[in-house]
GUKE-69781 format. One record per residue: residue number from 1; residue in one letter; x, y, z of N, C-alpha, C in turn. Coordinates in pm, whole numbers. Example, Ala and Ser with C-alpha at 12.3 -4.5 7.8 and 13.67 -1.06 7.14 Angstrom:
resi  resn  neast  nnorth  nup  caeast  canorth  caup  ceast  cnorth  cup
1  a  1319  -569  780  1230  -450  780  1320  -330  780;
2  s  1285  -225  708  1367  -106  714  1290  3  787;
// end
This chain:
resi  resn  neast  nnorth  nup  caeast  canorth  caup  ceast  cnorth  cup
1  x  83  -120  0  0  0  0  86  125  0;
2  x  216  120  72  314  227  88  317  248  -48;
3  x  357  171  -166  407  241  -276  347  259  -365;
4  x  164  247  -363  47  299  -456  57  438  -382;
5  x  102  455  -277  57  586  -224  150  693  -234;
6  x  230  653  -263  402  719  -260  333  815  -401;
7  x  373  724  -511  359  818  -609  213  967  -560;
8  x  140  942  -558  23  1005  -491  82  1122  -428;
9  x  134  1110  -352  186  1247  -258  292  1275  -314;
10  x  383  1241  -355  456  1271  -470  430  1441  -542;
11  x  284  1351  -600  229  1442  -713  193  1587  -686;
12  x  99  1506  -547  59  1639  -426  158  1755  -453;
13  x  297  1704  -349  334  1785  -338  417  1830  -448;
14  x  418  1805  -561  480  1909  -654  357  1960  -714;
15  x  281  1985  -685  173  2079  -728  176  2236  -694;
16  x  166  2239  -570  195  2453  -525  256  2545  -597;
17  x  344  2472  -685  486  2589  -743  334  2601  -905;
18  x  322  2511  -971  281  2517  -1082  97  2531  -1047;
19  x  45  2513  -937  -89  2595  -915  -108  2726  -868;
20  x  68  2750  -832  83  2928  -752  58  3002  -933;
21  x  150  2924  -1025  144  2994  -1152  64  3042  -1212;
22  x  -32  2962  -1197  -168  2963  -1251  -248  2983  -1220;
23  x  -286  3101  -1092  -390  3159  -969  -389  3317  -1062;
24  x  -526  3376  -1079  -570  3465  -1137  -459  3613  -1085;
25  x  -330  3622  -1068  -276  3697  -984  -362  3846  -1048;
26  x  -392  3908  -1150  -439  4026  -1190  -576  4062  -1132;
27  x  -652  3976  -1101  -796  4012  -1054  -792  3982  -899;
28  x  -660  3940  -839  -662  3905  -682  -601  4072  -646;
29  x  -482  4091  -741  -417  4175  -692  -539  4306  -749;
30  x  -610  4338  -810  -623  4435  -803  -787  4462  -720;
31  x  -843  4345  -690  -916  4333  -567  -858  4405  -444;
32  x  -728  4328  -437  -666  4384  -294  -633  4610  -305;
33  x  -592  4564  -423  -531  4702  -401  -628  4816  -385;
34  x  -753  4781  -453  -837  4851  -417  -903  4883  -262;
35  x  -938  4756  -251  -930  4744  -118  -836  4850  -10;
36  x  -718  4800  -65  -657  4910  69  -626  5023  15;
37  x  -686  5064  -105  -678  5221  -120  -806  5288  -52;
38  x  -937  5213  -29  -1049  5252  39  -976  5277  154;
39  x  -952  5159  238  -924  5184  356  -809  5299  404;
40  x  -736  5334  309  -631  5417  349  -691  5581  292;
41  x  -802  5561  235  -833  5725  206  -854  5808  377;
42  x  -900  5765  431  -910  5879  522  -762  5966  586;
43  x  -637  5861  589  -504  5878  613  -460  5933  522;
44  x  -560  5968  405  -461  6055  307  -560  6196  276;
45  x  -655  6194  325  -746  6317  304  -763  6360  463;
46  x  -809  6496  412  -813  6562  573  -983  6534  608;
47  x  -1026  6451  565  -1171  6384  693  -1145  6343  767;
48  x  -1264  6402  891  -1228  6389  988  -1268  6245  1007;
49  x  -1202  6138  1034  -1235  5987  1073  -1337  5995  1157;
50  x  -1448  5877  1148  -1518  5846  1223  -1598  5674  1210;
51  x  -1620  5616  1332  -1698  5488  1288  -1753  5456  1204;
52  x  -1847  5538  1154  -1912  5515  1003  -1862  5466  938;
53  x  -1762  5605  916  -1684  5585  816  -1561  5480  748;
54  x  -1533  5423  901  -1406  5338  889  -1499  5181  860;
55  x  -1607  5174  903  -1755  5085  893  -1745  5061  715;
56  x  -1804  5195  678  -1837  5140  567  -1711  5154  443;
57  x  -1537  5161  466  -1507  5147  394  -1414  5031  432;
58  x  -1407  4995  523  -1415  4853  518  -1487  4763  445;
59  x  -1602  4720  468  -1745  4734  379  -1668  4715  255;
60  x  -1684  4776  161  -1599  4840  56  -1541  4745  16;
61  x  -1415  4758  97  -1301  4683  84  -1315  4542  47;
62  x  -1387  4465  157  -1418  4344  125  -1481  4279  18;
63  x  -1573  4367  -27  -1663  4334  -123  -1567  4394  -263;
64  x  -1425  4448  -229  -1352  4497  -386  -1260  4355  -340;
65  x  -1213  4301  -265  -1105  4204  -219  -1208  4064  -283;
66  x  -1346  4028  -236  -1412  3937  -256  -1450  3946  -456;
67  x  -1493  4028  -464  -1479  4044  -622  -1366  4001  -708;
68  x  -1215  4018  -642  -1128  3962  -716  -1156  3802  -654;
69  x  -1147  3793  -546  -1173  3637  -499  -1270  3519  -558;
70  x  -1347  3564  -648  -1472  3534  -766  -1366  3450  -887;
71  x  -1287  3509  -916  -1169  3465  -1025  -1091  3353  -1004;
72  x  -1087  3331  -846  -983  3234  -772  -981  3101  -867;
73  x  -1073  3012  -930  -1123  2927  -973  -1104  2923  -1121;
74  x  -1083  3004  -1177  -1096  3035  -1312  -955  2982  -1350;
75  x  -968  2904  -1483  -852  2840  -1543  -880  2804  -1645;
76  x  -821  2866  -1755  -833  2871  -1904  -810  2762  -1929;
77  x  -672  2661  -1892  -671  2537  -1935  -768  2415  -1858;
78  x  -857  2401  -1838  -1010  2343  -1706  -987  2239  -1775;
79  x  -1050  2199  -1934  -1050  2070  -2006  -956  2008  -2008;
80  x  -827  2060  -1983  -698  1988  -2059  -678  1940  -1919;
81  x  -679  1989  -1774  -602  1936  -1667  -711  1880  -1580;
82  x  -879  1868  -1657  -950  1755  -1597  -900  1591  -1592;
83  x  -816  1596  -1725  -774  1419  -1741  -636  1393  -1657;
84  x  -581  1518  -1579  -476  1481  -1488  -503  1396  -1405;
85  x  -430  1328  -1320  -474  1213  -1198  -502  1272  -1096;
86  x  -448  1408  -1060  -476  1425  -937  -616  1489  -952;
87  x  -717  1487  -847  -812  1480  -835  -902  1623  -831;
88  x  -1005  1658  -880  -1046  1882  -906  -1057  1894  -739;
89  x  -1087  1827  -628  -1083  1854  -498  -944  1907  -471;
90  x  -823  1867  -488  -715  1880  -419  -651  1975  -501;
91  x  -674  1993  -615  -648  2105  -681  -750  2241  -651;
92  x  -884  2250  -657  -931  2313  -581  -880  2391  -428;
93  x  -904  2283  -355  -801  2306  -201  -711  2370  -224;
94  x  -612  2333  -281  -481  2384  -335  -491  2514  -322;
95  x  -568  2567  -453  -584  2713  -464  -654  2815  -392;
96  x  -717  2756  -299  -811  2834  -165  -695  2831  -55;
97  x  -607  2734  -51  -552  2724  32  -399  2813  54;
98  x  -328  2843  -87  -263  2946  -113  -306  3082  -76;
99  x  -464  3054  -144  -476  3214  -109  -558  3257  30;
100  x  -574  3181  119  -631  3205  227  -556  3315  337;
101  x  -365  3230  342  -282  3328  388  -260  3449  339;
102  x  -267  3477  241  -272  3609  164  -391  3676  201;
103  x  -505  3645  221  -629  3721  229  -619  3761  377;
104  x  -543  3665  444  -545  3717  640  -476  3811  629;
105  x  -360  3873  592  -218  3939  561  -316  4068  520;
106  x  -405  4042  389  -462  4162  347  -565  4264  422;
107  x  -611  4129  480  -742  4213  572  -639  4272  693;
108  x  -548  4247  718  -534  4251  890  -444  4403  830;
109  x  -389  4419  720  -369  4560  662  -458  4673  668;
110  x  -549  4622  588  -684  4690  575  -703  4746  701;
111  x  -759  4627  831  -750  4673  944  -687  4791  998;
112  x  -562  4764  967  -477  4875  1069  -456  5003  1019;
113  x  -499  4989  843  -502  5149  783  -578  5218  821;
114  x  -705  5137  865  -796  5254  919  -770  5296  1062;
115  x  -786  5431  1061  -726  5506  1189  -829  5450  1263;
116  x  -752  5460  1421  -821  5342  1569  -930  5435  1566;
117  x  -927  5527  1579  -1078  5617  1600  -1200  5593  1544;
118  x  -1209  5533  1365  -1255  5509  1281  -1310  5342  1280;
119  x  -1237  5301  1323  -1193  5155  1364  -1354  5072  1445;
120  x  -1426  5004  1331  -1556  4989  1377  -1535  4839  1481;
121  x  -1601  4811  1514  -1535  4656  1597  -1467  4531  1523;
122  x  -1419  4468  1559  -1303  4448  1495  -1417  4243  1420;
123  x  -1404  4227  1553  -1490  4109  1519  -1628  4055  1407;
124  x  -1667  4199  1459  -1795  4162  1359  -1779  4224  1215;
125  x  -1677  4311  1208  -1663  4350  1090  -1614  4219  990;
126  x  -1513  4141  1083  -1441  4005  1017  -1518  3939  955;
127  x  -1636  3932  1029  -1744  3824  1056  -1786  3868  899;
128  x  -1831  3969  908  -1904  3995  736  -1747  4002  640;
129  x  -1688  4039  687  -1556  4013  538  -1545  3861  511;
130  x  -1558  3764  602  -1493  3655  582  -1629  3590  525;
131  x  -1749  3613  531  -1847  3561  415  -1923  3576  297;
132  x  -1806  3747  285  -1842  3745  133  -1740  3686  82;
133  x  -1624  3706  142  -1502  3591  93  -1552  3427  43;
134  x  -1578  3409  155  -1658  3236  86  -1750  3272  57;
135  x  -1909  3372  24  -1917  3374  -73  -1889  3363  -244;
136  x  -1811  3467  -249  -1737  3454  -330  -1665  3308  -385;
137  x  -1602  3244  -316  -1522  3073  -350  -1643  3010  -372;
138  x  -1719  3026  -292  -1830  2920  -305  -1880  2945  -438;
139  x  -1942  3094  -480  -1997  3107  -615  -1938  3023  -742;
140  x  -1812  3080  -709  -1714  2982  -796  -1674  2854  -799;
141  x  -1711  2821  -712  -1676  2632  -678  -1812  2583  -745;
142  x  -1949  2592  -749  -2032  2585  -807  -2047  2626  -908;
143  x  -1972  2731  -1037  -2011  2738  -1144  -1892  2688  -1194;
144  x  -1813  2631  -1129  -1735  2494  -1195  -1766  2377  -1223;
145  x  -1847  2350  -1133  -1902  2214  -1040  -2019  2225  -1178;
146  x  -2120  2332  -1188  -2265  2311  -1309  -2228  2348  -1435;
147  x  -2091  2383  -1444  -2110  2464  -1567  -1967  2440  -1661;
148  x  -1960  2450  -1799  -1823  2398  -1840  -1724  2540  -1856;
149  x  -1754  2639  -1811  -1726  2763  -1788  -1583  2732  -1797;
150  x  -1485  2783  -1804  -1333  2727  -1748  -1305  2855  -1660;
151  x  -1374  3009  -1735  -1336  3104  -1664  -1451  3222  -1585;
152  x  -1522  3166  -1501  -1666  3175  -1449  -1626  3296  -1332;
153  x  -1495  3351  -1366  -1475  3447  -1254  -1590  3630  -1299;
154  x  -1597  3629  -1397  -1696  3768  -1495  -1833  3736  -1382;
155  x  -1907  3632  -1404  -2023  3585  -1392  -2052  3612  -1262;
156  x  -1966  3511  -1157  -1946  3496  -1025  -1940  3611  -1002;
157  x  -1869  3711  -976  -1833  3868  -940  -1940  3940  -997;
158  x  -2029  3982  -1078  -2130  4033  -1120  -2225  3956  -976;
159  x  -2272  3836  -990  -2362  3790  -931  -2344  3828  -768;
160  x  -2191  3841  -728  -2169  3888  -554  -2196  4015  -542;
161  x  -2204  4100  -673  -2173  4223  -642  -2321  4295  -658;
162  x  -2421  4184  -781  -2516  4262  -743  -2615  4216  -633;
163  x  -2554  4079  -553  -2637  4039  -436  -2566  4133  -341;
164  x  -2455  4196  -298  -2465  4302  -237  -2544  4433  -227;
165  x  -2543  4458  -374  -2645  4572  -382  -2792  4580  -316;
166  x  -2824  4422  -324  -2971  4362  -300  -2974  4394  -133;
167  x  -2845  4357  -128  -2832  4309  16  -2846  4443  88;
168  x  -2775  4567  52  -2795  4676  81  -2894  4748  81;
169  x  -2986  4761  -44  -3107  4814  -42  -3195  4787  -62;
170  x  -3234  4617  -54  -3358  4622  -81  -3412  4525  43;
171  x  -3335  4466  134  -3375  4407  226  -3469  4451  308;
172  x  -3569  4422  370  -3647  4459  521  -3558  4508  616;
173  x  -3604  4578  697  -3514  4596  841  -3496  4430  893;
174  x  -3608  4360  949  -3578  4185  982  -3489  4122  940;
175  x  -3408  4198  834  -3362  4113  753  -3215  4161  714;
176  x  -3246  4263  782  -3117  4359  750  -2993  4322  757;
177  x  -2848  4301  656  -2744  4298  730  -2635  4412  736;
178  x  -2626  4508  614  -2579  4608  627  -2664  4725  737;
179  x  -2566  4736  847  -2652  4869  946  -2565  4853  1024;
180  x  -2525  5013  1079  -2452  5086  1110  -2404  5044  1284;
181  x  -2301  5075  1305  -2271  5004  1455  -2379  5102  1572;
182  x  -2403  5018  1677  -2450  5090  1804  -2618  5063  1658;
183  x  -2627  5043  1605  -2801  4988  1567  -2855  4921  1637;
184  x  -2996  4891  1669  -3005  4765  1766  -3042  4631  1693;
185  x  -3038  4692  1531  -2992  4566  1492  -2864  4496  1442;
186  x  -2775  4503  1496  -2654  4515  1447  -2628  4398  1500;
187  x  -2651  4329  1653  -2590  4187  1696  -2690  4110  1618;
188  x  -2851  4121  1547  -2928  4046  1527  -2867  4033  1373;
189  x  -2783  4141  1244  -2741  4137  1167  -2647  4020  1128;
190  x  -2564  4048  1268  -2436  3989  1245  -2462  3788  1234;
191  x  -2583  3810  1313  -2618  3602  1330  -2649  3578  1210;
192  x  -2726  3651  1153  -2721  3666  1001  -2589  3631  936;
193  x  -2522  3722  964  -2361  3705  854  -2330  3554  863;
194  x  -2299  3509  1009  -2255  3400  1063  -2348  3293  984;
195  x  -2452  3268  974  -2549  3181  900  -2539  3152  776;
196  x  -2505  3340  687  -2450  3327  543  -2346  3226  550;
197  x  -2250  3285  647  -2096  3214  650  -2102  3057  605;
198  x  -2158  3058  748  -2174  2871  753  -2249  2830  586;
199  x  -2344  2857  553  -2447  2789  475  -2297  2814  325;
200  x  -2270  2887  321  -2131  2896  196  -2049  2825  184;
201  x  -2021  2827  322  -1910  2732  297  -1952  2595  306;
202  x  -2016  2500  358  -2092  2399  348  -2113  2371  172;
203  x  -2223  2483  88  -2228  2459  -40  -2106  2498  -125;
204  x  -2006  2562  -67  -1871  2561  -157  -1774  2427  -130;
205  x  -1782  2351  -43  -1705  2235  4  -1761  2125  -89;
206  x  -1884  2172  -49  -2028  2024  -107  -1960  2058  -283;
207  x  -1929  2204  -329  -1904  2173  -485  -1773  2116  -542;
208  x  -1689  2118  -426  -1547  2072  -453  -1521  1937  -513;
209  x  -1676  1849  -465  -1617  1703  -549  -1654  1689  -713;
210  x  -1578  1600  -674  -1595  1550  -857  -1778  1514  -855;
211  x  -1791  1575  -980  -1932  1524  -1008  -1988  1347  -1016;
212  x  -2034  1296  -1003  -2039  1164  -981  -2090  1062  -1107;
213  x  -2115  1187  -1209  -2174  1130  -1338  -2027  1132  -1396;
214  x  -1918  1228  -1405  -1793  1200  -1456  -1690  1104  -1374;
215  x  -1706  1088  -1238  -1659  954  -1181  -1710  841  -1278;
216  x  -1868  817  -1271  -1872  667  -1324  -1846  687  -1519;
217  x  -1823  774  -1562  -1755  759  -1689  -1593  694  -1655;
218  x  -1555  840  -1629  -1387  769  -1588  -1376  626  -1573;
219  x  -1442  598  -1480  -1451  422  -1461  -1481  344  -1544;
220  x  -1565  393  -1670  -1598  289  -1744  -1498  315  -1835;
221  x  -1414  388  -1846  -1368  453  -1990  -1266  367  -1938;
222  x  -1163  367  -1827  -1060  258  -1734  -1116  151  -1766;
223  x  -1236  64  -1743  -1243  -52  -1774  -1198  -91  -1911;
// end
């Protein structure tokens, strides 16, 4: 069993160098950069900082950081490196998993550009960055998973960006998740976020496997 498995991890691990290559770097990086140009306007203009403000360009931020994060998935060559051995889960993983450290690094920037005064709570702000983030993966893990798309990052990012919009103005108060700190709906918002969170990532994991109609081909095509 040691040496069916050898080759296997083998493969694994020479994968990172040649899946780092091939990660959307133009639509991550300019997610980010946007991102922390929001967050750094108040340090460069003479407004006067305030919660709101550091609130909603955070806000901002995430949803310009999560927009490039829509692309994560996207790979022009999709057909050609479906017939590889290693498996669309671990290649998937792979590439969430590269960029996960990068996205902590970015936010915790973001964070600290905004002046402490401005500086809305730290937790719950996370709480909503980190599920449009898997939003975002998830969108994309699923229009891989339904669709022969190779580069479904256009689609995905339209669709986060105008369920933000939705999310912003057309919701009920009950229902609300954008609203302002010290609201009294703001802890009832946030169980909200946490719920998005969970339910995303659950259906972005659930899209990571191989479809089960191209398993039992593979198998027959091997026989």
């Amino acid at each position: 069993m040691r040496g069916v498995g050898a080759p296997a991890d083998a493969v694994i691990r020479a994968l990172p160098r040649p899946v780092w290559r091939t990660l959307p770097r133009r639509a991550l990086a300019a997610g980010a950069a946007l991102g922390l140009l929001l967050t750094a306007a108040p340090r460069l203009s003479s407004a006067t900082p305030d919660t709101g403000l550091g609130l909603g360009l955070l806000r901002a931020a995430a949803l310009a950081f999560g927009l490039g994060l829509a692309f994560l998935l996207d790979d022009p060559a999709r057909h050609t490196t479906a017939v590889v051995p290693t498996r669309r889960p671990v290649r998937t993983g792979l590439r969430v998993a590269l960029a996960v450290p990068l996205a902590a690094l970015w936010w915790t920037a973001a964070l600290l550009l905004v002046p402490q005064e401005a500086r809305p709570p730290v937790g719950a702000v996370t709480l909503e960055a980190a599920a449009i983030a898997v939003l975002a993966l998830a969108g994309a893990a699923l229009a891989v998973r339904c669709t022969d798309a190779a580069e479904p990052g256009i689609a995905v990012s339209a669709g986060l960006l105008g369920g933000a919009l939705a999310a912003a103005l057309l919701l009920p108060d009950r229902w609300a998740l954008v609203v302002p700190v010290g609201d009294p709906l703001w802890d009832g918002a946030h169980e909200r976020w946490a719920g998005i969170l969970a339910v995303a990532a659950v259906a972005g994991a659930a899209a990571w496997a191989e479809p089960v109609r191209r398993i039992r081909l593979t198998a027959v095509v091997h026989r």
